[in-house]
C-alpha positions as CSV (number, residue, x, y, z in Angstrom):
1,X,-16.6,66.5,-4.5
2,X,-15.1,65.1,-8.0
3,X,-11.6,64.5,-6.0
4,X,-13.8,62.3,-3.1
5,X,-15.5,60.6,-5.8
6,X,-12.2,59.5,-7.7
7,X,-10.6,58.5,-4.4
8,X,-13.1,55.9,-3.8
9,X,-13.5,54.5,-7.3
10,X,-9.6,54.2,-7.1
11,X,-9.9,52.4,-4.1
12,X,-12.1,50.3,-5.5
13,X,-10.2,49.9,-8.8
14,X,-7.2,48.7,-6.6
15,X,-8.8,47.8,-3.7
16,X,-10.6,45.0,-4.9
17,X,-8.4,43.1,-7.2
18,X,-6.4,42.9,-4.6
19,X,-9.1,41.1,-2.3
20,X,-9.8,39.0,-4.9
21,X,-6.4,38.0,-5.2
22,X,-5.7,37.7,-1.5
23,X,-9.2,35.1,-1.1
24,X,-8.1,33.2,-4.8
25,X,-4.5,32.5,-3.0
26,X,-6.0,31.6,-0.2
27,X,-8.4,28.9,-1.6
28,X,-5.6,27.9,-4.1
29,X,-3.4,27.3,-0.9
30,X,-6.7,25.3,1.1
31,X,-6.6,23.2,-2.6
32,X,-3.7,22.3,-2.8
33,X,-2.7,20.8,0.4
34,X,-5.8,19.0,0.4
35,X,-4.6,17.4,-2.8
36,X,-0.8,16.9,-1.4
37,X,-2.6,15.2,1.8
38,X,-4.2,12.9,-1.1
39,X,-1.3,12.1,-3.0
40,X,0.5,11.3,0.2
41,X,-1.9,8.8,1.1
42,X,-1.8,7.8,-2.2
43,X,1.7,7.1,-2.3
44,X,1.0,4.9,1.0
45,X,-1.3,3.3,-0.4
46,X,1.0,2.6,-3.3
47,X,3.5,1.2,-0.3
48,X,1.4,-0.9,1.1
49,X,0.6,-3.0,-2.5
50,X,4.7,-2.5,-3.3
51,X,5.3,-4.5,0.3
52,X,2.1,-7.0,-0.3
53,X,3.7,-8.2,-4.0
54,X,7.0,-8.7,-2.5
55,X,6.1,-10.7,0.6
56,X,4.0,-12.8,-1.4
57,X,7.4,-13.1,-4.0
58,X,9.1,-14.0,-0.6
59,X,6.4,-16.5,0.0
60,X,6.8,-18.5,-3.9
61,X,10.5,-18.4,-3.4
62,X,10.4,-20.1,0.6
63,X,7.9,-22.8,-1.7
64,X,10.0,-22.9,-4.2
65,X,12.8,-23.6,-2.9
66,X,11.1,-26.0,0.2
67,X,9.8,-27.8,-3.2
68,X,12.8,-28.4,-5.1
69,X,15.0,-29.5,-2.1
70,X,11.7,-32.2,-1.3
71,X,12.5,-33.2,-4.7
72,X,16.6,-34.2,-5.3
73,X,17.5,-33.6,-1.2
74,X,20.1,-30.8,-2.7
75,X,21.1,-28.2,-0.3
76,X,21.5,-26.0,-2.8
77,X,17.9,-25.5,-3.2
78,X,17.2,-24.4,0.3
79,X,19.0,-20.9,-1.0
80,X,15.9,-19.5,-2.1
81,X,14.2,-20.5,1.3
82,X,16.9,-19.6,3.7
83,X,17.6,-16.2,1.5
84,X,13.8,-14.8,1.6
85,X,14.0,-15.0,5.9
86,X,15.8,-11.5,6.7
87,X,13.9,-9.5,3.9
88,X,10.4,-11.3,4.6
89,X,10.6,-9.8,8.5
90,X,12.1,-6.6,6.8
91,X,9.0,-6.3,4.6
92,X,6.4,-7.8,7.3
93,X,7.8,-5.0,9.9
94,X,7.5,-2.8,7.1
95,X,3.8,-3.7,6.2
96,X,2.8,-3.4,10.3
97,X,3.8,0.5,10.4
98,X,1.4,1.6,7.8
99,X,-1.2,-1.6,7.4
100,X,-4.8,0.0,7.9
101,X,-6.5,-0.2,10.7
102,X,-8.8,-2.8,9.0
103,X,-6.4,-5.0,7.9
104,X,-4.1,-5.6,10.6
105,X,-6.2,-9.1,11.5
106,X,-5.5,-9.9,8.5
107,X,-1.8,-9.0,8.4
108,X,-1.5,-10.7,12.1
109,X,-3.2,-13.5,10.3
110,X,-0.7,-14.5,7.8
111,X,2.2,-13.8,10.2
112,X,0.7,-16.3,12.5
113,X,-0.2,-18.4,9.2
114,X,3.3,-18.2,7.8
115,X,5.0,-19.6,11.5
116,X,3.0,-22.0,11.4
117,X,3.5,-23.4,8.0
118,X,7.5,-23.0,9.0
119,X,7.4,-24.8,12.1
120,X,5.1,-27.2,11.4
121,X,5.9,-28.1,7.2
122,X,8.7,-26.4,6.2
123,X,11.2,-26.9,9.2
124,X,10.0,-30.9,9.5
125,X,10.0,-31.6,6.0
126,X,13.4,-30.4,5.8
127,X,15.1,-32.4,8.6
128,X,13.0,-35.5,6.9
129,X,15.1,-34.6,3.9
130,X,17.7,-34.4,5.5
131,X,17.6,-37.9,7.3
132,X,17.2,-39.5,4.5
133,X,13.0,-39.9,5.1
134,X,10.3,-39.8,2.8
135,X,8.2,-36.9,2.2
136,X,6.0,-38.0,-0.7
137,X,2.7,-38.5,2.0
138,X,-0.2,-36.9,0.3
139,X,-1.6,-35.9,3.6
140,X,1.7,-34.4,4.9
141,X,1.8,-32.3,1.0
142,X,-2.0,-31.6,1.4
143,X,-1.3,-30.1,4.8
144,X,1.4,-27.6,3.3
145,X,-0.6,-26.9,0.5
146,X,-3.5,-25.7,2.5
147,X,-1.5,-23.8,4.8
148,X,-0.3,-21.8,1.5
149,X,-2.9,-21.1,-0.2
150,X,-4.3,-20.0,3.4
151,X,-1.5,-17.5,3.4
152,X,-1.9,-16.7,-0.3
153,X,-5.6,-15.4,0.9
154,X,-4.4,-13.7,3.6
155,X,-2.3,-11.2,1.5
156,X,-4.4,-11.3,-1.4
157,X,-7.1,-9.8,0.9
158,X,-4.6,-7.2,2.0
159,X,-3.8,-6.1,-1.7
160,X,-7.7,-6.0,-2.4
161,X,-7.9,-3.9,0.5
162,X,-5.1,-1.6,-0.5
163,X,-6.1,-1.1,-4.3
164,X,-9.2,-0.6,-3.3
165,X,-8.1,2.5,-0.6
166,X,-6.1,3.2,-3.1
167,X,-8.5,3.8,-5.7
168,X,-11.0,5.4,-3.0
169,X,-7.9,8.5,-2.7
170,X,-7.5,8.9,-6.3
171,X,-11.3,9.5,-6.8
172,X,-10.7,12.4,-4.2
173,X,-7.7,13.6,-5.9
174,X,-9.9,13.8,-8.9
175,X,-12.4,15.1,-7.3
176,X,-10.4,17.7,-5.8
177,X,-9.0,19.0,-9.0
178,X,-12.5,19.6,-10.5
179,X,-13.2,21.4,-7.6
180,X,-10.0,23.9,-8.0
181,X,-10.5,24.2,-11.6
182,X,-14.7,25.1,-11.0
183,X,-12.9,27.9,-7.8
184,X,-10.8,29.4,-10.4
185,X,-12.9,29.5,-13.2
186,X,-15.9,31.7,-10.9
187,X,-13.1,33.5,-9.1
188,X,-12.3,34.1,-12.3
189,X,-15.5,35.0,-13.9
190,X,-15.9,36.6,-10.6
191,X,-12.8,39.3,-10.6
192,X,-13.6,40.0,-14.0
């Protein structure tokens, strides 16, 4: 009877730390993807705001550089212009693979924005330049100017949208660290 007896509180000596620590791995393993699922879309998040602030660097040096040609007719100041094409459609492709859901209008929007203010202020404005034309008309400036800022909008929406995702993931990574640290602290208090 005594040998019975000590059998089964062995078992459950060993028995159930062991349970314990099988269900605390368990939920530690649950926790912890959860959070690297977070951080991952945190770190897209962070992506998306990275490729925002340099398109819209892309976008001040194409002014730029559209500006300061309009000014002295030097060629030389087209570099800025010419030089932010390849890594604007770089960063733009870049922007459409992982642009959410919501904001893909938006990101359509400024692509279709930014043509526009190419082929129909840039590109003319440069081959008036270039003939030798005038390009002080404060109609043909207005129009360019408006067509900027309207592409300014466009992203800065984006990079509201994208902070504020962004913020929206941290405050469930935060959340999902209180949670582990309130699991182990009654598995804890739990196991004994």
């Amino acid at each position: 009877l005594d040998f019975k007896r000590f059998k089964r509180i062995l078992r459950q000596v060993l028995l159930l730390p062991i349970v314990a620590c099988l269900i605390l791995a368990s939920v530690l393993i649950w926790q912890i993807r959860g959070a690297n699922e977070t951080v991952g879309l945190i770190e897209e998040s962070d992506q998306r705001i990275a490729l925002v602030a340099l398109i819209e660097k892309l976008v001040v040096d194409e002014e730029t550089g559209l500006r300061g040609y309009q000014t002295t007719s030097a060629a030389s100041f087209l570099q800025p212009y010419h030089s932010a094409e390849a890594p604007m459609q770089r960063a733009v492709a870049s922007l459409q693979a992982i642009v959410s859901p919501g904001q893909a209008g938006v990101l359509q929007q400024f692509i279709e924005e930014h043509q526009t203010w190419q082929q129909t202020f840039a590109e003319p404005l440069i081959a008036t330049v270039a003939a030798g034309g005038h390009t002080n008309d404060i109609d043909l400036n207005l129009q360019g100017m408006l067509q900027m800022n309207s592409m300014r909008d466009s992203l800065k929406a984006i990079m509201s949208a994208a902070n504020a995702n962004r913020e929206e993931r941290v405050a469930e990574w935060r959340r999902q660290s209180r949670q582990l640290l309130v699991l182990l602290i009654v598995l804890a208090i739990a196991i004994g």
